[in-house]
Backbone as CSV, one residue per row, in Angstrom:
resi,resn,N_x,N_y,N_z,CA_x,CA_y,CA_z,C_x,C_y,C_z
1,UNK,14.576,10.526,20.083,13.947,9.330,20.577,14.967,8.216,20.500
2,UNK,15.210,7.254,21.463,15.868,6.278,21.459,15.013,5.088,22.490
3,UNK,15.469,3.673,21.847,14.816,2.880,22.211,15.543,1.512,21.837
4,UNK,15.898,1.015,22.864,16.407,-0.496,22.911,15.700,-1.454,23.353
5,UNK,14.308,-1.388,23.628,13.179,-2.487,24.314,12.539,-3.384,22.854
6,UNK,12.529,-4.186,22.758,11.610,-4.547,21.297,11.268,-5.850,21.773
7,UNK,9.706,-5.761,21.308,8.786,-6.693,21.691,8.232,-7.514,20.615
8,UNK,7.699,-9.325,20.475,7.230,-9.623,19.982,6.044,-10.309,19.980
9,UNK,4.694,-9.887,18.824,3.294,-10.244,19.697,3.049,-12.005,18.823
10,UNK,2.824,-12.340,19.897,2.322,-14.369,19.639,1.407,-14.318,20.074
11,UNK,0.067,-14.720,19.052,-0.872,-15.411,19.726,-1.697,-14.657,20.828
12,UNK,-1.756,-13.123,20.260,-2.270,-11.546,21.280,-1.089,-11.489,22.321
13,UNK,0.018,-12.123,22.690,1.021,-11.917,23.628,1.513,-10.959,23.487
14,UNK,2.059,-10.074,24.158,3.358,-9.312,24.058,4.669,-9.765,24.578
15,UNK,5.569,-10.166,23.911,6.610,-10.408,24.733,7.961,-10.065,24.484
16,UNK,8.561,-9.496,25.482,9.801,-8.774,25.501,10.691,-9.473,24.845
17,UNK,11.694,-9.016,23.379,13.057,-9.370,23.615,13.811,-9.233,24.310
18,UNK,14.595,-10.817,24.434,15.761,-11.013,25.099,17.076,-9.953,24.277
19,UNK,18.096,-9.085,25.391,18.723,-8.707,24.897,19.831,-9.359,23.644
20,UNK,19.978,-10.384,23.991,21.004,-11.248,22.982,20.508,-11.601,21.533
21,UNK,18.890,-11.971,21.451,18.109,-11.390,20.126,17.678,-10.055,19.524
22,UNK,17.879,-9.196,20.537,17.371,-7.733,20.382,18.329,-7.500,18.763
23,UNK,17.684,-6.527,18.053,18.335,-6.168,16.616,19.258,-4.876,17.547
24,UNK,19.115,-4.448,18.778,19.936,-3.079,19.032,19.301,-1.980,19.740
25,UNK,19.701,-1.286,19.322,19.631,0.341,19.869,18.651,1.268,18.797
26,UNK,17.689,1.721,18.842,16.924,2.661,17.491,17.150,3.985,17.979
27,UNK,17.842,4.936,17.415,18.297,6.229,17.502,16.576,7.444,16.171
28,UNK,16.485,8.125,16.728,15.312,8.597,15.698,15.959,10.318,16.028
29,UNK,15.939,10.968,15.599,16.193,12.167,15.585,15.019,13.133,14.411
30,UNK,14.579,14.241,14.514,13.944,15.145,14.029,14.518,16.112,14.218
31,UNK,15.106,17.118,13.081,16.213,18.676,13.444,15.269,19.627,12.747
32,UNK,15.072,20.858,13.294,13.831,21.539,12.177,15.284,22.377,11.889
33,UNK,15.135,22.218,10.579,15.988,23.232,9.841,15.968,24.653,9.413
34,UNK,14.676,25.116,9.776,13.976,26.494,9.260,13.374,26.576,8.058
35,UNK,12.725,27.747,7.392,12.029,27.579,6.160,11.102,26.641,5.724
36,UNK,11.092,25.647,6.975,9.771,24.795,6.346,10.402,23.345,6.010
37,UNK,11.813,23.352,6.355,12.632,21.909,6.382,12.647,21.298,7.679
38,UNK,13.251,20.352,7.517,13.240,19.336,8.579,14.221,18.148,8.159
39,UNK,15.566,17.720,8.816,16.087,16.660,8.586,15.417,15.823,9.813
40,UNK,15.798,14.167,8.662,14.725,13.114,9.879,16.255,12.315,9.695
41,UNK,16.681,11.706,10.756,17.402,10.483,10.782,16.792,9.204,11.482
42,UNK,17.901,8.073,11.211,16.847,6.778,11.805,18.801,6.063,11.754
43,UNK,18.930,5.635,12.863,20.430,4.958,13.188,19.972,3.607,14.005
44,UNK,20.013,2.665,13.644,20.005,1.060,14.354,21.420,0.470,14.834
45,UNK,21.589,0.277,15.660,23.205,0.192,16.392,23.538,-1.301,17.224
46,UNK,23.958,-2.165,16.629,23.730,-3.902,17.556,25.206,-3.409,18.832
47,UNK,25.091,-3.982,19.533,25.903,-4.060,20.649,27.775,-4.554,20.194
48,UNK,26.981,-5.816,19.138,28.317,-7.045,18.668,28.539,-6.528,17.152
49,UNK,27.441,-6.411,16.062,27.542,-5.958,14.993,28.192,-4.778,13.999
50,UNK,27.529,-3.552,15.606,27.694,-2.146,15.565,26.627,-1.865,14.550
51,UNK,26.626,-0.568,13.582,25.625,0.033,12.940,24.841,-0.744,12.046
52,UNK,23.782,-1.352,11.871,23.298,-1.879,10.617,22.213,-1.216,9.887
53,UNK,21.647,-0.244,10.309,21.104,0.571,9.733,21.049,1.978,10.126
54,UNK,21.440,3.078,8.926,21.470,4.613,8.912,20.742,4.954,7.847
55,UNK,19.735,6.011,8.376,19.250,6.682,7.255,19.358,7.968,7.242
56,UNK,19.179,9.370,6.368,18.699,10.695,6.590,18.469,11.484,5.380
57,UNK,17.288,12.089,5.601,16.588,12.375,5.058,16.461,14.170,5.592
58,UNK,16.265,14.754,4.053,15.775,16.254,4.319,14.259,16.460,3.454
59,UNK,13.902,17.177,5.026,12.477,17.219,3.904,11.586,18.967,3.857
60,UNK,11.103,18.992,3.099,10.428,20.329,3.317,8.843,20.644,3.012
61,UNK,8.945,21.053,3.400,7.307,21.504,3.589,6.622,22.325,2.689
62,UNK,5.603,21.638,1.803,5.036,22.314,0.650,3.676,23.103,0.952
63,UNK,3.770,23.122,1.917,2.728,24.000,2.767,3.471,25.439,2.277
64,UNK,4.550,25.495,2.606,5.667,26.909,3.222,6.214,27.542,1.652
65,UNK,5.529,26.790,0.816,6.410,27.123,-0.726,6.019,28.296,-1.228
């Protein structure tokens, strides 16, 4: 999933950020790893800044234990 649109609600509005306020780029990724894992990432990317937020995460499933 990726997504560079971000909106802010005023007053029941919706309204689009302007790219030059936009925080960036949101990168989301889900990898199934097998066995009942799953890595999750989350990458935020500014145009001028570059990366300001990375995360990742492994997770597993206690269903599968």
């Amino acid at each position: 999933f990726e997504s560079d649109v971000f909106f802010l609600t005023l007053f029941g509005k919706k309204l689009r950020l302007p790219r030059l306020v936009s925080p960036g780029t949101l990168r989301i990724e889900h990898t199934d790893e097998g066995g009942g894992e799953f890595t999750f990432s989350l990458r935020l990317t500014h145009a001028l800044f570059g990366e300001l937020v990375f995360q990742r995460a492994r997770f597993h499933d206690m269903m599968e234990s």
